[in-house]
C-alpha positions as CSV (number, residue, x, y, z in Angstrom):
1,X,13.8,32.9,-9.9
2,X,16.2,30.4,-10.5
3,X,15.7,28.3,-13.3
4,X,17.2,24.9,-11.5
5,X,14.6,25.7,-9.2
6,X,11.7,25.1,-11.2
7,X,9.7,22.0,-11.5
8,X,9.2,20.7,-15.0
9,X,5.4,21.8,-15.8
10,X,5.4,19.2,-19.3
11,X,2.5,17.6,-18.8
12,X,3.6,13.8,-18.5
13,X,1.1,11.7,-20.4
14,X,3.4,9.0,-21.3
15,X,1.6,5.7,-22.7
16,X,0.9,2.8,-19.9
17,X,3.9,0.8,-19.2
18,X,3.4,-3.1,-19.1
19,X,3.5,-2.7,-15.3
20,X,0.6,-0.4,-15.5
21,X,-1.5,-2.6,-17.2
22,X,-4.4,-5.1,-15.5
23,X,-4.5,-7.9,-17.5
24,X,-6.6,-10.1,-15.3
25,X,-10.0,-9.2,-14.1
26,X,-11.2,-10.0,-10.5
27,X,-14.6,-11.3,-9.5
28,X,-17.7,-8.9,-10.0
29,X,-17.6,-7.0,-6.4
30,X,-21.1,-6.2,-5.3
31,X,-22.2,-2.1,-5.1
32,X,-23.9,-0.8,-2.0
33,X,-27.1,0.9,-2.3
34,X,-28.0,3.3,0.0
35,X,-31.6,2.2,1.7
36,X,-34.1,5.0,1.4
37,X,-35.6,7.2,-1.1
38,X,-33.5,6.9,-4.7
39,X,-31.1,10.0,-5.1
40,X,-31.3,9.7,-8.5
41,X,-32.6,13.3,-10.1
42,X,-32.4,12.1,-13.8
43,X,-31.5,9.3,-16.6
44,X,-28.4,7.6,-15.2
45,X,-26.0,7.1,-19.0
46,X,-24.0,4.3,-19.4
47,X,-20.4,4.7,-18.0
48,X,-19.2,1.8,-20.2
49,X,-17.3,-0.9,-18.7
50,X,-15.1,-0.4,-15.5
51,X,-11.6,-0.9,-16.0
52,X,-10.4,-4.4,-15.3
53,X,-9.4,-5.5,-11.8
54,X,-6.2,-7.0,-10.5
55,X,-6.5,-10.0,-8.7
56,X,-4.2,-13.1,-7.6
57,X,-6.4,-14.7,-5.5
58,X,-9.6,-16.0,-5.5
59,X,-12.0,-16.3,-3.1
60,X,-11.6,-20.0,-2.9
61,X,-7.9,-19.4,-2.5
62,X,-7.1,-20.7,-5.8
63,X,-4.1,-18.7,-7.3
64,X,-4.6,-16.6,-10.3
65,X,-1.7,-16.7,-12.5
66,X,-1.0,-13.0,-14.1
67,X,2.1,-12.4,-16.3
68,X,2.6,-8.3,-15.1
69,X,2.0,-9.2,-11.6
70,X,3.3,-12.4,-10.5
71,X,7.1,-11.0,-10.5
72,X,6.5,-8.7,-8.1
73,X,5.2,-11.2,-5.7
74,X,7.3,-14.1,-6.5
75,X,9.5,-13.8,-3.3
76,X,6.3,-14.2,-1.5
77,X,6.8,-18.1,0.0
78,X,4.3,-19.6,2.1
79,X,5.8,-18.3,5.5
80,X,5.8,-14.3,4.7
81,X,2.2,-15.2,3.4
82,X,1.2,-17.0,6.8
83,X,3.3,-13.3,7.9
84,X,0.6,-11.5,6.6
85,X,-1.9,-14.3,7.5
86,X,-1.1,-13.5,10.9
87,X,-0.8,-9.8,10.6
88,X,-4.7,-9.7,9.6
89,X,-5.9,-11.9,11.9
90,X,-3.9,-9.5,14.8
91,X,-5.1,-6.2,13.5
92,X,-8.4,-7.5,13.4
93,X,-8.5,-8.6,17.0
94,X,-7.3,-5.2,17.9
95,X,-9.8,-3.7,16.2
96,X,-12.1,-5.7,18.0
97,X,-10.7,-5.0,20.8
98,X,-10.6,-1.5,20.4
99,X,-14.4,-1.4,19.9
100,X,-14.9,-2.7,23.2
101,X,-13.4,-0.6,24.8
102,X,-15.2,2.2,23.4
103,X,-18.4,0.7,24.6
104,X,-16.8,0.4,28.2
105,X,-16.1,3.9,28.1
106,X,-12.7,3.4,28.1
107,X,-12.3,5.5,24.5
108,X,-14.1,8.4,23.3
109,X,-14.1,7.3,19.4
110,X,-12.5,4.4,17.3
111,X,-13.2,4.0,13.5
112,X,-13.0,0.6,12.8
113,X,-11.5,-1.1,9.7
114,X,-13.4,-4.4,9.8
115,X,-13.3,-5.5,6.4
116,X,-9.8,-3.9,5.3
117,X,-7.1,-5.7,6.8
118,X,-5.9,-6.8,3.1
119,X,-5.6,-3.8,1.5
120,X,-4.0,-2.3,4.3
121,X,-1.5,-5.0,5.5
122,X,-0.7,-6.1,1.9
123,X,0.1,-1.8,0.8
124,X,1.7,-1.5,4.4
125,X,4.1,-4.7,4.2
126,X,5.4,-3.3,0.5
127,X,7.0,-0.3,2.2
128,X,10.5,-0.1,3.2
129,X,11.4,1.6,6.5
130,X,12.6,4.7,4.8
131,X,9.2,5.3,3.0
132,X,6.9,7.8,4.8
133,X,2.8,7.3,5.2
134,X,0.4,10.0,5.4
135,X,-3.0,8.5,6.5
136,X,-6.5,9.3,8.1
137,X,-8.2,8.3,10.8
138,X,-8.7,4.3,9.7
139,X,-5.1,2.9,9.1
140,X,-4.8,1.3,12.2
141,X,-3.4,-1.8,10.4
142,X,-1.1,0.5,8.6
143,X,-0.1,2.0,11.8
144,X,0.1,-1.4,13.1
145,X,2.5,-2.5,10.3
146,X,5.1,0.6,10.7
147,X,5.8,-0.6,14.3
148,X,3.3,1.9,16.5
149,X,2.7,0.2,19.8
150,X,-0.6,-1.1,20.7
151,X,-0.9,1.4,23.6
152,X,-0.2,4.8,21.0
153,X,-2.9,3.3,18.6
154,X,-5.4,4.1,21.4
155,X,-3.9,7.3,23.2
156,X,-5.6,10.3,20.8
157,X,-9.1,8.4,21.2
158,X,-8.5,8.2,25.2
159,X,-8.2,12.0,25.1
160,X,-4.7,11.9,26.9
161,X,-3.0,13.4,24.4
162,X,-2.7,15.3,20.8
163,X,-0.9,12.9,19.1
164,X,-0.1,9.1,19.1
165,X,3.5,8.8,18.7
166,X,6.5,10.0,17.4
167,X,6.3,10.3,13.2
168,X,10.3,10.2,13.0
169,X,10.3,7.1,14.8
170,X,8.0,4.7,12.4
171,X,8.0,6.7,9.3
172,X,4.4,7.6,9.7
173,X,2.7,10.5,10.4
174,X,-0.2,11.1,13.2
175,X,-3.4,10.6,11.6
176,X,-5.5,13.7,9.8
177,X,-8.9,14.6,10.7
178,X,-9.4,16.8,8.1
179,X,-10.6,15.1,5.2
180,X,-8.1,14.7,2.2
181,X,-5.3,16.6,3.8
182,X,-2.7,14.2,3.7
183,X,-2.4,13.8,0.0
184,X,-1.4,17.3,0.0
185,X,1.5,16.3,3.0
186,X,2.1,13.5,1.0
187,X,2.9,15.2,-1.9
188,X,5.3,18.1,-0.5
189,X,7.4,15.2,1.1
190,X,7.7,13.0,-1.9
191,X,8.7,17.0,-3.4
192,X,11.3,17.0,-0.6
193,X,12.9,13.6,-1.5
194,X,12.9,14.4,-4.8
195,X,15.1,17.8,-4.4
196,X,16.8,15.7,-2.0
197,X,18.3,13.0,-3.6
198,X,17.0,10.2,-2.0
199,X,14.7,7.3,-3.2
200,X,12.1,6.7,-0.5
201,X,8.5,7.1,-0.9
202,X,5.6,9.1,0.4
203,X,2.3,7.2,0.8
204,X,-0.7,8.9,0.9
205,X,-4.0,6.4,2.5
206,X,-7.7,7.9,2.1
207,X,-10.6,6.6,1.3
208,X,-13.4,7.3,-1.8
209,X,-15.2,10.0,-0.1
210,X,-11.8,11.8,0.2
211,X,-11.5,12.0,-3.4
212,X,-14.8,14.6,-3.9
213,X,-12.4,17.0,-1.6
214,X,-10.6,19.8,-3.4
215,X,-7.2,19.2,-1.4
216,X,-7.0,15.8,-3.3
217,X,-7.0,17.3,-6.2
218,X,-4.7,19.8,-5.8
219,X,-2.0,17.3,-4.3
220,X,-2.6,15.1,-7.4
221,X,-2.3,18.3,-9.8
222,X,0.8,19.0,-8.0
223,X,2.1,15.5,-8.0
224,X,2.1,14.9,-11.7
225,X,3.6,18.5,-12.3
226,X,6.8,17.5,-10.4
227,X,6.5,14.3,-11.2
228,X,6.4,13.3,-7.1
229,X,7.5,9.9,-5.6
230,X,4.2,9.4,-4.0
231,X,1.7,6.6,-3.8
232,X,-2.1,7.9,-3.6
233,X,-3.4,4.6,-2.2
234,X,-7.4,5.1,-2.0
235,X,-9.4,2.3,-0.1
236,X,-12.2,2.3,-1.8
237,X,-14.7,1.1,1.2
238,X,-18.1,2.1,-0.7
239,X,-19.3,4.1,1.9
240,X,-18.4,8.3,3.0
241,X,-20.2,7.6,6.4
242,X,-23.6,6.7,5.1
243,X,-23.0,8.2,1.5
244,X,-22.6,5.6,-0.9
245,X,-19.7,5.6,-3.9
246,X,-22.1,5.9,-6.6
247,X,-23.4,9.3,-5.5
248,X,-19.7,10.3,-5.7
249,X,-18.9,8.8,-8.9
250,X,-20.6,7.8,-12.4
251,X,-17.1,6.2,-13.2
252,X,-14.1,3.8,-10.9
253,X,-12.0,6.5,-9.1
254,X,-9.4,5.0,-11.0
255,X,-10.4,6.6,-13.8
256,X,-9.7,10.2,-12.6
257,X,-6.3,9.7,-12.1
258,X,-5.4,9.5,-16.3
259,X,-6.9,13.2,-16.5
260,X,-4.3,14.4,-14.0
261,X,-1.5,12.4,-16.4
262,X,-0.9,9.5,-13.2
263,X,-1.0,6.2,-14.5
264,X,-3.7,4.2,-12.0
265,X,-4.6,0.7,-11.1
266,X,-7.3,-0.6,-9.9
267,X,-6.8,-3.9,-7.4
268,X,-9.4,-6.2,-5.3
269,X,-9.3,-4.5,-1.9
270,X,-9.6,-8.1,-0.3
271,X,-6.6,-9.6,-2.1
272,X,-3.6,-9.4,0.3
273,X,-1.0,-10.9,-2.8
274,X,-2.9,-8.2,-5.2
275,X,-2.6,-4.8,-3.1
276,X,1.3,-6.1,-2.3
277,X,1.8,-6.4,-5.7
278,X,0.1,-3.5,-7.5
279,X,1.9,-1.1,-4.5
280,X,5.1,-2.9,-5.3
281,X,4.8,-1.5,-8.4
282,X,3.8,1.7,-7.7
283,X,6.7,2.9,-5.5
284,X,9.1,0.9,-8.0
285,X,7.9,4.1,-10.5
286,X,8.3,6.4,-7.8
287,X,11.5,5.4,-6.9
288,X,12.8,5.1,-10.1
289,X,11.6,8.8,-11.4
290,X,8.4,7.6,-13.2
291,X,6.1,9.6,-10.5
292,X,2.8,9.4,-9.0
293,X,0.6,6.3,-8.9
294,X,-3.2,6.2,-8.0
295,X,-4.5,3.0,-6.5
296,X,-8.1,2.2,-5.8
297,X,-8.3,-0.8,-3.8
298,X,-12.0,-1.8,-3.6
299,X,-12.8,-3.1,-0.2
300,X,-15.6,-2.5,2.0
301,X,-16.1,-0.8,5.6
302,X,-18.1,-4.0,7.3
303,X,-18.5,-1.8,10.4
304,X,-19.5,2.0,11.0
305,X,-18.1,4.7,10.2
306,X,-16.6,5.3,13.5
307,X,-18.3,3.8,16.8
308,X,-20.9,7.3,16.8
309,X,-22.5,5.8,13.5
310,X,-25.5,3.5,12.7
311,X,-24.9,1.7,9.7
312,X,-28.0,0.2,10.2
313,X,-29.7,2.8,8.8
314,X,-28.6,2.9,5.7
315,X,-27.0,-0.3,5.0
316,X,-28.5,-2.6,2.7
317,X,-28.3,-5.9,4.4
318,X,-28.3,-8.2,1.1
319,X,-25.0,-6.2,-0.2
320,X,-23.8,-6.5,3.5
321,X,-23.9,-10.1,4.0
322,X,-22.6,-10.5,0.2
323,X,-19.3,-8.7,1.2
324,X,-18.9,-10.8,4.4
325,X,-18.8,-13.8,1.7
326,X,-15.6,-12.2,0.8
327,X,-13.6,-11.5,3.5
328,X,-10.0,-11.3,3.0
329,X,-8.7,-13.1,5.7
330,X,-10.7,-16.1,4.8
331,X,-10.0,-16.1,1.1
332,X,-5.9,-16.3,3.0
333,X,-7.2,-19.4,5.0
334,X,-8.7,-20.9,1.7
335,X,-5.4,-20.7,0.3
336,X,-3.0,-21.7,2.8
337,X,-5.6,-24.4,3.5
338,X,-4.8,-25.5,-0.1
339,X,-1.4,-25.5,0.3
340,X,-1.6,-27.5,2.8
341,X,-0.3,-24.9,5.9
342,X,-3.4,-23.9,7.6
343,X,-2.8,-26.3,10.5
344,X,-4.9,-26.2,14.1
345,X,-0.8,-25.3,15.4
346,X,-0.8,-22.4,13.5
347,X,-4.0,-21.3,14.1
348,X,-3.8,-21.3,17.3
349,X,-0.5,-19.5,17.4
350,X,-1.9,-17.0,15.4
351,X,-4.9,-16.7,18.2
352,X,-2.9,-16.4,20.6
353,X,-1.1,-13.9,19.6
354,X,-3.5,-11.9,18.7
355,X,-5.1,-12.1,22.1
356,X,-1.8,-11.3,23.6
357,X,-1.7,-7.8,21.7
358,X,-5.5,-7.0,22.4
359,X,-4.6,-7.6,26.3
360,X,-1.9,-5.2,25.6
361,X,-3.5,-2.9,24.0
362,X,-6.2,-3.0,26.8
363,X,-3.9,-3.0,29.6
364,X,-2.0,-0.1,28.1
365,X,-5.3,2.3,27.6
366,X,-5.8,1.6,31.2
367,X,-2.8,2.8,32.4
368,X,-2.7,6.1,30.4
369,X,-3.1,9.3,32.2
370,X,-3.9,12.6,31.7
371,X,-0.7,14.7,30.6
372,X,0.3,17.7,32.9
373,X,-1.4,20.7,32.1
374,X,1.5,22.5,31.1
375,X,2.5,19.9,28.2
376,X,-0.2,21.8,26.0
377,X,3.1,24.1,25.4
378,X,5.8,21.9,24.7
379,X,5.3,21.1,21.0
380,X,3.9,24.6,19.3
381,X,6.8,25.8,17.9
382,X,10.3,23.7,17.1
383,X,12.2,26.8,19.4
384,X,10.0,28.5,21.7
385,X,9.3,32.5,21.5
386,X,9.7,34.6,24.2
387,X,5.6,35.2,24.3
388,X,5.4,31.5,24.5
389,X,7.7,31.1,27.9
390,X,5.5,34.1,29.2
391,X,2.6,32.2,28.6
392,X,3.8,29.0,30.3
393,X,4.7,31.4,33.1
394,X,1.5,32.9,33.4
395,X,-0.3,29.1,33.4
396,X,2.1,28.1,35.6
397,X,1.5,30.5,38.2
398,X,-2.0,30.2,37.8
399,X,-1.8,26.3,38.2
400,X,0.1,26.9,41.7
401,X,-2.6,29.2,42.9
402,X,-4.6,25.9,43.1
403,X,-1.8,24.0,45.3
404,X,-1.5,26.8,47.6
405,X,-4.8,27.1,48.6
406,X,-6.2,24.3,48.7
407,X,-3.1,21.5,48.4
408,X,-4.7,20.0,45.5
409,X,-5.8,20.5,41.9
410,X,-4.0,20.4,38.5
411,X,-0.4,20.4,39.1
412,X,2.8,20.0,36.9
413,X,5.5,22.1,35.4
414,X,5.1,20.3,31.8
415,X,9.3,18.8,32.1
416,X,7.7,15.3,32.3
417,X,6.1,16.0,29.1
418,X,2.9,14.3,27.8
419,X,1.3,12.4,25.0
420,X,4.2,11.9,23.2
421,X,5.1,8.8,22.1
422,X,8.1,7.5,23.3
423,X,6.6,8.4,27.4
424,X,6.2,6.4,30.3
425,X,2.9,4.1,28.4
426,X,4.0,4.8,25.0
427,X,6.5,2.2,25.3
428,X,3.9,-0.5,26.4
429,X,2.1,-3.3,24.0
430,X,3.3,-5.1,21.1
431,X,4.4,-3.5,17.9
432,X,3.7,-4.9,14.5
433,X,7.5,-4.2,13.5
434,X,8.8,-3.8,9.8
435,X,9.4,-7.3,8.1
């Protein structure tokens, strides 16, 4: 093998930079319990204190001043703060919005993310357009953020298609089912831009029951090997459907990342100025050769799991109703309250707008249909194999059988295409857009 070609195995275990460092704790964020029998099997020992928390706003919108992070926000003015203001309050109505039209039938699944508009909105806004995300199921807000229409952000749970839209076009990948699997996507992409010159980021988004996977692991084993430009951004929501974070932990899931040699951070999930901030400074070391970043953001999922689940069950209701006390888009009303912009003009501009993209949203998951049959072939290979045509041929003939005999039934030679983003309803509803 070529020795150019291979990565530089020295295990990087520099000392924390100053950027590294949280110097200001956040407020004492209450632990879910999981209601029925205690899991514990033995003597619980102390973990020792939890590393400290960044945070530059408090719940009653007061700002925190904090000498490592302020710089990083200081272009943050009032307006791209009522910016992310509003994109909170929109990604929330959609979510919303979304939900109800599960109920209605409309949607075979949603996961909500009730609860996480900060930490998503505030890591999503950080990105530039050349950056690349890897997420799961939940980033709605994320996808929201990179510009995915309102009608793509429902088409996978509608059934009418494999994927939501086009990755090329918003620097995002489709969302991955499989637990964990994007950090490893993440990781081979940052790889890529490293071999190939370029500065962008990849962005990996999962959440703390991701992080007992093995594939999360591996991609951070391979990440601080090559030194990667990628961002493991974990949204720590306390709960892995009804499991709760303390079953999957005795320590913060910041602390794994040191062990691996990635410098972490750990960041109140409900902060919007915080998770900018700490993410700004993660892909300024990725972009600038320093390598991988973990970030725990420590939210919490206020809904279910997805729309199939009961939190109910499991939830403790004291710890539920203490977390509502601090919702993120309140403690951002709190503060532009203060500084004297949270006006009844603005929100109801905000409102409005919001309810403009959930009538969107709903208008475009009406108007999706089924793809042609013959789509299911379009997209398995980049240049299609001779076996493949034959098979299309086959289906195709099979398909007309229906026509002939009857003058109905499934119909379509696939040109139209289907489920891609970018087609007929793809183009419909409001995109958040890249400020």
């Amino acid at each position: 093998m070529r020795s150019d070609l291979r990565p530089d195995l020295t295990p990087h275990t520099d000392p924390p930079t100053a950027e590294q460092a949280t110097t200001t704790p956040g407020d004492v964020l209450p632990r879910p319990t999981a209601a029925g029998p205690d899991h514990e099997t033995g003597p619980r020992p102390d973990p020792g204190p939890a590393p400290a928390m960044v945070q530059l706003l408090a719940q009653d919108g007061t700002r925190r001043p904090d000498p490592e992070h302020d710089p990083w926000v200081a272009d943050l003015d009032d307006e791209r703060l009522v910016a992310l203001y509003e994109d909170m309050v929109v990604v929330r109505r959609l979510d919303i919005e979304a939900t109800a039209l599960q109920r209605q039938g409309q949607l075979g699944l949603w996961p909500p993310l009730l609860g996480q508009e900060a930490a998503q909105v505030g890591s999503a806004r950080a990105l530039r357009p050349d950056d690349f995300v890897f997420s799961s199921y939940r980033e709605n807000a994320v996808a929201w953020c990179r510009g995915v229409s309102t009608t793509d952000l429902v088409r996978v749970w509608k059934g009418t298609a494999a994927t939501g839209w086009d990755p090329r076009a918003v620097g995002m990948a489709t969302p991955t089912i499989i637990i964990g699997a994007q950090t490893l996507h993440a990781t081979g992409y940052a790889i890529g831009c490293a071999k190939d010159g370029v500065d962008s980021v990849a962005v990996a988004y999962f959440g703390d029951g991701a992080t007992s996977e093995g594939d999360v692991h591996e991609a951070m084993v391979f990440a601080a090997s090559y030194r990667a430009p990628v961002v493991f951004f974990c949204q720590n929501n306390q709960w892995a459907i009804s499991e709760p974070v303390g079953l999957q932990s005795r320590r913060p899931l910041a602390d794994r990342a040191p062990g691996y040699g990635i410098p972490s951070v750990r960041v109140d999930g409900n902060d919007v100025l915080a998770v900018t901030a700490v993410t700004r400074v993660a892909l300024d070391r990725a972009r600038t050769g320093g390598g991988p970043t973990f970030v725990e953001a420590v939210t919490y999922r206020r809904g279910p799991h997805t729309t199939s689940d009961d939190p109910t069950r499991y939830v403790d209701p004291a710890v539920h109703e203490r977390w509502v006390a601090l919702d993120p888009i309140a403690r951002v009303e709190r503060y532009l309250e203060r500084r004297g912009r949270l006006t009844d003009e603005l929100t109801g501009t905000v409102t409005a707008r919001a309810d403009t993209a959930a009538a969107e949203m709903r208008a475009g998951c009406h108007g999706l249909e089924p793809p042609p049959p013959l789509s299911v072939f379009d997209h398995v290979y980049t240049t299609p194999t001779s076996w493949l045509e034959r098979q299309r041929s086959q289906y195709a003939a099979y398909l007309a059988m229906f026509d002939e005999r009857t003058g109905d039934g499934p119909a379509g030679d696939g040109s139209e295409g289907g489920g891609t983003a970018g087609d007929d309803a793809a183009d419909e509803g409001t995109a958040g857009g890249t400020r």
